[in-house]
MMTF fields as JSON, N, C-alpha, C and O atoms, coordinates in Angstrom:
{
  "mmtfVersion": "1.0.0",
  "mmtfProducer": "UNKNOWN",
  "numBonds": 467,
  "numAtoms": 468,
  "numGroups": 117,
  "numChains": 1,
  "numModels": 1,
  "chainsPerModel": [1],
  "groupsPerChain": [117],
  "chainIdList": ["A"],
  "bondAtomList": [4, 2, 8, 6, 12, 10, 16, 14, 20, 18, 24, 22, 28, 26, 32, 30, 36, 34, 40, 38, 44, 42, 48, 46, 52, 50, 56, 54, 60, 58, 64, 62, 68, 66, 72, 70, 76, 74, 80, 78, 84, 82, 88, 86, 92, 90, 96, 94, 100, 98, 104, 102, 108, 106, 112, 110, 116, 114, 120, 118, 124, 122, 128, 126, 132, 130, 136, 134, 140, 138, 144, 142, 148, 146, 152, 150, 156, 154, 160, 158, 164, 162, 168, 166, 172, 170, 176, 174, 180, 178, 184, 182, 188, 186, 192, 190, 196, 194, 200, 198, 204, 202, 208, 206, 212, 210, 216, 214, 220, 218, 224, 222, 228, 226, 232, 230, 236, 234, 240, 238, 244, 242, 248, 246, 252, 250, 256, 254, 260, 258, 264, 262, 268, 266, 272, 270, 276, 274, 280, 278, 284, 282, 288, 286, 292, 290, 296, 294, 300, 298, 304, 302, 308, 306, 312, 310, 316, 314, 320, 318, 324, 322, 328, 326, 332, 330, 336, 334, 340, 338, 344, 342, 348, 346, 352, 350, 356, 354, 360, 358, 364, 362, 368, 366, 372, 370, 376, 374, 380, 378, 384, 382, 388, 386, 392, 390, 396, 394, 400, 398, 404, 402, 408, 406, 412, 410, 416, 414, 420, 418, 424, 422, 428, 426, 432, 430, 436, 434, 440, 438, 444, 442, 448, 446, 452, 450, 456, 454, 460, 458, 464, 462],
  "bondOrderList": [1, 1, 1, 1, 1, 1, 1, 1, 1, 1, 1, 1, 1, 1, 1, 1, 1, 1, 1, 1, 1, 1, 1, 1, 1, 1, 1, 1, 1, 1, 1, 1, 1, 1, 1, 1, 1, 1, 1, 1, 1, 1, 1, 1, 1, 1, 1, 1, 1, 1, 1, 1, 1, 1, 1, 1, 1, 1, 1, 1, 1, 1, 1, 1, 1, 1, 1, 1, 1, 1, 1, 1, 1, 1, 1, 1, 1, 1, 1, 1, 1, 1, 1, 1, 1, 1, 1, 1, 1, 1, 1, 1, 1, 1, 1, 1, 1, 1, 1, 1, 1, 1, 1, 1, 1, 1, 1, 1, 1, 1, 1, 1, 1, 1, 1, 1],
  "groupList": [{"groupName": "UNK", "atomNameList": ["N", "CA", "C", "O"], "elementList": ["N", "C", "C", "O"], "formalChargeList": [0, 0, 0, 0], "bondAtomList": [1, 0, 2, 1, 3, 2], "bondOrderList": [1, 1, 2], "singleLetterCode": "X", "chemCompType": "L-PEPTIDE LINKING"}],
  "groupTypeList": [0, 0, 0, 0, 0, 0, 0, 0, 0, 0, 0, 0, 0, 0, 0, 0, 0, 0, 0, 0, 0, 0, 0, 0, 0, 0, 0, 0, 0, 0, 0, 0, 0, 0, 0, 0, 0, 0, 0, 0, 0, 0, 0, 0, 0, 0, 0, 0, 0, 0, 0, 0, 0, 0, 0, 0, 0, 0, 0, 0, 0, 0, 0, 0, 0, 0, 0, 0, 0, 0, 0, 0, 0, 0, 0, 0, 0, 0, 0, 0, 0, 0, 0, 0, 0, 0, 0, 0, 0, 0, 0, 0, 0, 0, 0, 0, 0, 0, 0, 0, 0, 0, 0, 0, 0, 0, 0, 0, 0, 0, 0, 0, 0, 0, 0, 0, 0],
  "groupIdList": [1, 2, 3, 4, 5, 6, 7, 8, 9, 10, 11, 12, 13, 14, 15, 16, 17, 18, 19, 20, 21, 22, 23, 24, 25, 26, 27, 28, 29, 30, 31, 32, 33, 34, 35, 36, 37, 38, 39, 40, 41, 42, 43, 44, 45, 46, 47, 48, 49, 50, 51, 52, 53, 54, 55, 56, 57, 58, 59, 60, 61, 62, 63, 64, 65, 66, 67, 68, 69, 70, 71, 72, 73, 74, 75, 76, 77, 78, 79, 80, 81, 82, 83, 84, 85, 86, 87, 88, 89, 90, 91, 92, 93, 94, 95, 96, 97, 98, 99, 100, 101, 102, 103, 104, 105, 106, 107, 108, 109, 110, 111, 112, 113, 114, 115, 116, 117],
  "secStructList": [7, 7, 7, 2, 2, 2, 2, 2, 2, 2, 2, 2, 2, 2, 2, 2, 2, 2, 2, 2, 6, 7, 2, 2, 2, 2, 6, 6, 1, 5, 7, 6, 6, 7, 3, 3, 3, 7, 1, 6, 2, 2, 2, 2, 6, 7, 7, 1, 1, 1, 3, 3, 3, 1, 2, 2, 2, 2, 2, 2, 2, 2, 2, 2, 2, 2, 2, 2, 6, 6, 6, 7, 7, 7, 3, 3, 7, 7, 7, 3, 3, 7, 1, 1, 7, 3, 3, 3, 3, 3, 3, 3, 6, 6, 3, 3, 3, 3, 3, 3, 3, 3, 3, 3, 6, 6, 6, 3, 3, 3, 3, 3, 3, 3, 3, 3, 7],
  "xCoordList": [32.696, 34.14, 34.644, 34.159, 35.506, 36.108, 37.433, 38.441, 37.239, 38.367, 39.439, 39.196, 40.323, 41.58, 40.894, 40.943, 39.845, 39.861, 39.046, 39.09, 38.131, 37.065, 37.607, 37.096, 38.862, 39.318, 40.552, 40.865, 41.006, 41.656, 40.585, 40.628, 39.846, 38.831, 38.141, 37.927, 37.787, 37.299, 37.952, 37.529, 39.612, 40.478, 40.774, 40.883, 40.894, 41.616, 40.083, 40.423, 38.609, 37.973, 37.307, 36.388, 38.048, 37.658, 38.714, 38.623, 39.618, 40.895, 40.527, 40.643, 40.135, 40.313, 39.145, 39.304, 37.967, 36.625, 36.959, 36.531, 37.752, 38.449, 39.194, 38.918, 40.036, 41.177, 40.621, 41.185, 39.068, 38.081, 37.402, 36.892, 37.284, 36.903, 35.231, 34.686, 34.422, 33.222, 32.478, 32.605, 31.83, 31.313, 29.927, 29.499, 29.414, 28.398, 29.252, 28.816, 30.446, 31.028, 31.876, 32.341, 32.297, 32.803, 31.354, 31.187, 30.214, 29.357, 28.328, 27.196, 28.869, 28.728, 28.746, 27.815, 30.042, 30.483, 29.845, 30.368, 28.691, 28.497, 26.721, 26.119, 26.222, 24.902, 24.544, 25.415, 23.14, 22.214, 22.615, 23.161, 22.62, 22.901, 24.317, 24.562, 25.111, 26.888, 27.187, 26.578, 28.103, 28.597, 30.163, 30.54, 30.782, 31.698, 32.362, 31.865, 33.655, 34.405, 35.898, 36.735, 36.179, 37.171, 37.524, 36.609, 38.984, 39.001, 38.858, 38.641, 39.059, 38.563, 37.202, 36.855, 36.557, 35.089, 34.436, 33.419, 35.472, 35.38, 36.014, 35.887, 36.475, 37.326, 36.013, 34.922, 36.153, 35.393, 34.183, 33.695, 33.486, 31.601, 31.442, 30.353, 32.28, 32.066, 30.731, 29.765, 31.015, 30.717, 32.047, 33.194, 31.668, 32.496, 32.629, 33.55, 31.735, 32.252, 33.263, 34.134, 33.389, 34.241, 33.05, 33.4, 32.411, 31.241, 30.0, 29.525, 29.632, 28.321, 28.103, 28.954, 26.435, 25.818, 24.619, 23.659, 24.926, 24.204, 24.724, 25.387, 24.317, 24.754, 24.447, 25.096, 23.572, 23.406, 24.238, 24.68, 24.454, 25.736, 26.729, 27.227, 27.375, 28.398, 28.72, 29.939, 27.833, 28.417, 28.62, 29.509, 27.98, 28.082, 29.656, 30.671, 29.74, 31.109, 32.162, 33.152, 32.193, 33.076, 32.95, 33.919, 31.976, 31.62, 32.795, 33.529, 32.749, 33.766, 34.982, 36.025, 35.133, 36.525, 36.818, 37.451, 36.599, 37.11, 37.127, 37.705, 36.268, 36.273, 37.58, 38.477, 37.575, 39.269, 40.248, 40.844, 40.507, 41.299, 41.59, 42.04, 41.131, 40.555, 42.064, 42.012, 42.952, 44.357, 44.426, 45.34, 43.093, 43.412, 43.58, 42.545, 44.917, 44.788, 45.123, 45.725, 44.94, 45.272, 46.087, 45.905, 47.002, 48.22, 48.501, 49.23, 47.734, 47.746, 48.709, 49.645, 48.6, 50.029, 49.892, 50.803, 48.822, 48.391, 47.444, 47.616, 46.667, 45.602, 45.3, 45.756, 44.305, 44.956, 43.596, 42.478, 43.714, 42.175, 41.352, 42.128, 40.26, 39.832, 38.675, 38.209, 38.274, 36.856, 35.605, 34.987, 35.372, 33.886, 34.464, 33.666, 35.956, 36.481, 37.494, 37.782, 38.13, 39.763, 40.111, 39.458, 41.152, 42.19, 42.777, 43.578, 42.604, 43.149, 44.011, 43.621, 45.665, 46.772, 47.001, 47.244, 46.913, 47.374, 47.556, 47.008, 48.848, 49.415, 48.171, 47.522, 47.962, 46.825, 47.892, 49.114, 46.787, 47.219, 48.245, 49.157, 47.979, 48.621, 49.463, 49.924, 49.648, 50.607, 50.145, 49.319, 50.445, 49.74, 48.625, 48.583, 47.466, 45.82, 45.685, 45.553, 45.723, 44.817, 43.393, 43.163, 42.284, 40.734, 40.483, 41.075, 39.269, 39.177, 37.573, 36.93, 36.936, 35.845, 34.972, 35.211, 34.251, 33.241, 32.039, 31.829, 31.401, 30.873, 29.457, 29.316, 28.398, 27.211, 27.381, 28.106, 26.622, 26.732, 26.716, 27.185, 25.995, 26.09, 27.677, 27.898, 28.535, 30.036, 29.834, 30.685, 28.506, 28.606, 29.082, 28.955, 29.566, 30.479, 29.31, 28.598, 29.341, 28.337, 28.809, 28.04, 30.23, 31.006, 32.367, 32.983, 32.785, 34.391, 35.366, 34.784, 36.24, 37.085, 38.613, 39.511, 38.722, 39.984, 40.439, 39.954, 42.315, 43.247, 44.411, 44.775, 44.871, 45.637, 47.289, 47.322, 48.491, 49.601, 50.181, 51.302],
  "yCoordList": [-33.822, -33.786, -32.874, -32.991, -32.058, -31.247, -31.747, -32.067, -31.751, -32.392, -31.694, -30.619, -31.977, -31.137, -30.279, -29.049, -31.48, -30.417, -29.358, -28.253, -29.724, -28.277, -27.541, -26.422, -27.69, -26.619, -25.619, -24.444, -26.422, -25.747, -24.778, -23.554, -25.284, -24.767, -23.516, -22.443, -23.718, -22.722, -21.634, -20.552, -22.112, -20.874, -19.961, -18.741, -20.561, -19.934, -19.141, -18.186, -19.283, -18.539, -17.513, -16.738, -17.675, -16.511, -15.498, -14.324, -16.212, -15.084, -14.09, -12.864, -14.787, -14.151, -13.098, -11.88, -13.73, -12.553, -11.343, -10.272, -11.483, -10.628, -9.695, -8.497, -10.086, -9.293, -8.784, -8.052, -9.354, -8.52, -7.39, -6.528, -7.202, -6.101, -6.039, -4.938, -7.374, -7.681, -8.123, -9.101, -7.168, -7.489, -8.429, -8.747, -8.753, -9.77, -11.115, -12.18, -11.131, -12.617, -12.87, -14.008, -11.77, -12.355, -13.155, -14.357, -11.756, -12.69, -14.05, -14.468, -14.266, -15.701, -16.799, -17.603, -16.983, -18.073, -17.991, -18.817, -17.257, -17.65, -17.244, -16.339, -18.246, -18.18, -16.845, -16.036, -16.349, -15.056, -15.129, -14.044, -15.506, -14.894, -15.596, -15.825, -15.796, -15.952, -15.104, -14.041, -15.439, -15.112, -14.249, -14.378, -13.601, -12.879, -12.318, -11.753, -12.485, -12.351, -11.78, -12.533, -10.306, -9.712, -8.819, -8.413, -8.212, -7.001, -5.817, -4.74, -6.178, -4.641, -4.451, -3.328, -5.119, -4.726, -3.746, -3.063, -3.9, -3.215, -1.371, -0.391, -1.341, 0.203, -0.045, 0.472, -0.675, -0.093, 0.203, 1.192, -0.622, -0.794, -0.343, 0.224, -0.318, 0.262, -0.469, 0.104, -1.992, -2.677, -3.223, -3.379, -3.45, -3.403, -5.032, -5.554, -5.616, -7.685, -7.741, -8.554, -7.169, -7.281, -8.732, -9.336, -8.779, -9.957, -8.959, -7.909, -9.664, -9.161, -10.251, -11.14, -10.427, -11.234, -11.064, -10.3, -12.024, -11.631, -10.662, -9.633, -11.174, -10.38, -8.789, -7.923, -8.686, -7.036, -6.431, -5.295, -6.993, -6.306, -6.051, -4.929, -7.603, -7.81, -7.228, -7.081, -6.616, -6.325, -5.104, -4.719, -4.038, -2.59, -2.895, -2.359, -3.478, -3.383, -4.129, -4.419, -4.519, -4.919, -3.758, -3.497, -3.017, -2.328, -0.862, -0.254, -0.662, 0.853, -0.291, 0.347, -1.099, -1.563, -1.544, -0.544, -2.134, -1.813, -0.248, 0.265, 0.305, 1.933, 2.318, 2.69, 2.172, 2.559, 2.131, 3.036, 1.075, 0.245, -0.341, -1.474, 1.029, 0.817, -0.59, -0.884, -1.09, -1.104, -2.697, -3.472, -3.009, -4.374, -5.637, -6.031, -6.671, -7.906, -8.57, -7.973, -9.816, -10.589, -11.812, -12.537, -11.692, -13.055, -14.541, -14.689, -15.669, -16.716, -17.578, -17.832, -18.193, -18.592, -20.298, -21.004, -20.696, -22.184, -22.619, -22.173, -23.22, -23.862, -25.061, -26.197, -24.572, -25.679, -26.687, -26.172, -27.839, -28.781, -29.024, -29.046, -29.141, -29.916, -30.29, -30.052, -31.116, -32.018, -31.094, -31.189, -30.131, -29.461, -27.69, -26.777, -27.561, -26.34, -26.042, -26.973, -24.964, -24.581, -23.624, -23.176, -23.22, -21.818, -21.649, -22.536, -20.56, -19.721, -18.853, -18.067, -19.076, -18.186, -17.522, -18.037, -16.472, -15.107, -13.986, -13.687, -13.141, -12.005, -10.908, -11.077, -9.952, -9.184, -7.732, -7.59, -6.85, -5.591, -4.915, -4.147, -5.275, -5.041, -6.049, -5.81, -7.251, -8.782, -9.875, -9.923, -11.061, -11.874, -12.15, -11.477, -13.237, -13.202, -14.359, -14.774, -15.179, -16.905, -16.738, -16.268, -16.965, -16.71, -18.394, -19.22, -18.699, -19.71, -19.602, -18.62, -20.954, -20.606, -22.31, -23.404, -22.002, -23.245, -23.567, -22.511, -24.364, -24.571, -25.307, -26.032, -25.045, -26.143, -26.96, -26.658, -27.822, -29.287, -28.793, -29.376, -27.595, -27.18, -26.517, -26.122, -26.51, -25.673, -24.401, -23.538, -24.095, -22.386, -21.834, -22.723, -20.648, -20.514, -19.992, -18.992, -20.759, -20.101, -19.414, -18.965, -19.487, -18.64, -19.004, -20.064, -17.114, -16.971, -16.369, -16.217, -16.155, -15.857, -15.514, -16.334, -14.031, -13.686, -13.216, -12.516, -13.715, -13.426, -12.524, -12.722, -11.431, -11.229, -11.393, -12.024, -11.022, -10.824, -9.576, -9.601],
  "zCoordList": [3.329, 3.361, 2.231, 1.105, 2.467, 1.377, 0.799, 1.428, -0.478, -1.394, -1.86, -2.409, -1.789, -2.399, -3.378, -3.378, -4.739, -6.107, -5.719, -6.259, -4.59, -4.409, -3.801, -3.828, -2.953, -2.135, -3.279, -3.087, -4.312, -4.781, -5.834, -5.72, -6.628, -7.79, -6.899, -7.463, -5.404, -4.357, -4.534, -4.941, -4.04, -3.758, -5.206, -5.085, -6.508, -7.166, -7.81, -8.509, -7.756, -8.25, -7.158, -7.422, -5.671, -4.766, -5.158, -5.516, -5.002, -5.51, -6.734, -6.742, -7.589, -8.705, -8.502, -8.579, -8.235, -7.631, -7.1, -7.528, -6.128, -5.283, -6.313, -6.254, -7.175, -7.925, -9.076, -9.889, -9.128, -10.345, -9.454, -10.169, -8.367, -7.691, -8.116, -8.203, -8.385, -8.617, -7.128, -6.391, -7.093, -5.78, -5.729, -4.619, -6.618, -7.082, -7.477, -7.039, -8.283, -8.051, -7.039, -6.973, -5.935, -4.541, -3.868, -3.661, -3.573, -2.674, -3.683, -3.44, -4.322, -5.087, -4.397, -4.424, -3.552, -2.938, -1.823, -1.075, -1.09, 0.141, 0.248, -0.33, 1.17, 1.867, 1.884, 2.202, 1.531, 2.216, 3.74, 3.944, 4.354, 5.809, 6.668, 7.852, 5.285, 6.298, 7.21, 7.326, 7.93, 9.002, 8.495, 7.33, 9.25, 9.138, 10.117, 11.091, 9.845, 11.35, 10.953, 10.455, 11.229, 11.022, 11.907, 12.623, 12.152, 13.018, 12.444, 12.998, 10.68, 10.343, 10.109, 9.742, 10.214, 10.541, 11.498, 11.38, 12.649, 13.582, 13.033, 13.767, 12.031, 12.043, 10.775, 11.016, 9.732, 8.404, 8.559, 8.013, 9.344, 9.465, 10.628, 10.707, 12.013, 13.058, 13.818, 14.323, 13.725, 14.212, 15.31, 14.893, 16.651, 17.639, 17.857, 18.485, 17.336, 17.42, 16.685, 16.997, 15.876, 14.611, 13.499, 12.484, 13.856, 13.207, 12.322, 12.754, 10.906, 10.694, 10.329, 10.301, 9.844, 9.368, 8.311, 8.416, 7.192, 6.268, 4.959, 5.088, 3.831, 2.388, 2.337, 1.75, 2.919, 2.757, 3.86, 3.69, 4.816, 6.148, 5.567, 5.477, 4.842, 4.487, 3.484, 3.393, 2.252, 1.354, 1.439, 0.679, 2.292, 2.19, 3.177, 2.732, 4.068, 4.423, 3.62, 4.292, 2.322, 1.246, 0.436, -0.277, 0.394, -0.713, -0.065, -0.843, 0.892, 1.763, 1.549, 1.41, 1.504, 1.623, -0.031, -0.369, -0.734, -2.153, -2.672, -3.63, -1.667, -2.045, -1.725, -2.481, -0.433, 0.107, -0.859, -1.443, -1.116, -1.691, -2.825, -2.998, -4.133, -5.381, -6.132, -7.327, -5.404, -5.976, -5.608, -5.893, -4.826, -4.046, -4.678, -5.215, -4.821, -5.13, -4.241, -3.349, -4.097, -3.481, -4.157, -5.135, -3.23, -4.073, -3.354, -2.374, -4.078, -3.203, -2.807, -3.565, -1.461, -0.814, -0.988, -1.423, -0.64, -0.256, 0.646, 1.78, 0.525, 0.464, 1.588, 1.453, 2.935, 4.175, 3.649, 3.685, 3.262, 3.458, 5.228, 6.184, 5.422, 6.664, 5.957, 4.843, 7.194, 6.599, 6.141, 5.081, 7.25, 6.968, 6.42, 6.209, 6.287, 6.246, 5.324, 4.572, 5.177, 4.385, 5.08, 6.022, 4.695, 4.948, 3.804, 3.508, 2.852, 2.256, 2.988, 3.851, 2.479, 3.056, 1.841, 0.749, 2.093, 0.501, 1.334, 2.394, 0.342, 0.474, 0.052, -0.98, 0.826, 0.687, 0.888, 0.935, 0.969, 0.732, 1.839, 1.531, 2.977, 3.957, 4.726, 5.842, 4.029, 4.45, 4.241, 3.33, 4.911, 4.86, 5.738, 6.768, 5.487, 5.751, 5.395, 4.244, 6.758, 6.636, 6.821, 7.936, 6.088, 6.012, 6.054, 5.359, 7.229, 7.249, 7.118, 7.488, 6.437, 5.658, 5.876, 5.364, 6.554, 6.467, 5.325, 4.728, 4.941, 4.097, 4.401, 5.386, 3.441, 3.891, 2.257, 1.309, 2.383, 1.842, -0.259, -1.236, -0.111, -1.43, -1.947, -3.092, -0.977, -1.594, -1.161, -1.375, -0.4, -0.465, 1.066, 1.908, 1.568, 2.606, 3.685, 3.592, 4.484, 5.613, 7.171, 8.021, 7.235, 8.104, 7.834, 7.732, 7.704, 7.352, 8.608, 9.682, 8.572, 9.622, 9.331, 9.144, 9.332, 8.857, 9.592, 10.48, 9.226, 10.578, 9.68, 8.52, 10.674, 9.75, 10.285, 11.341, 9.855, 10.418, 11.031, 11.538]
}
């Protein structure tokens, strides 16, 4: 079950990962072979699921995205709880972006899913 304090302590040190533009303490928070699910995956990595899988997929397609986007923060909105899950709602570079993020039993993220506006 996920707890308010882990979902909040979650959100505010992904955020901040993110707004350090550290690409070793973003993929911190998640499993060697997470899952990933975006539509810009499909334009950045030119992968057509819009899905990769795994830290080395994932990070060369984080790694062209912070390239593009040397300027990127993210500004957090609030914080959805569920039992085995969350949603992080934050203002991102191009609007707002609910990322919904499952977890295995250690806190670490084993499939994410970002939506944007």
């Amino acid at each position: 079950m996920i707890t308010r304090e882990f979902a909040d302590h979650f959100t505010q040190e992904w955020v901040d990962s993110w707004n350090s533009h550290n690409l070793e303490r973003i993929l911190s928070h998640y499993i060697d072979n997470f899952e990933m699910s975006s539509p810009y995956i499909a334009t950045i990595a030119g992968e057509s699921s819009g899905v990769l899988k795994g830290k080395a997929a994932i990070a060369a397609y984080w790694a062209k995205a912070l390239e593009h986007v040397p300027t990127l923060h993210f500004e957090m909105h609030s914080t959805l709880v569920g039992t085995e899950s969350l949603v992080i709602y934050y203002r991102g570079m191009r609007g707002m972006v609910a990322e919904l993020f499952f977890f295995d039993p250690h806190g670490k993220v084993t499939k994410a899913f970002a939506h944007y506006a």
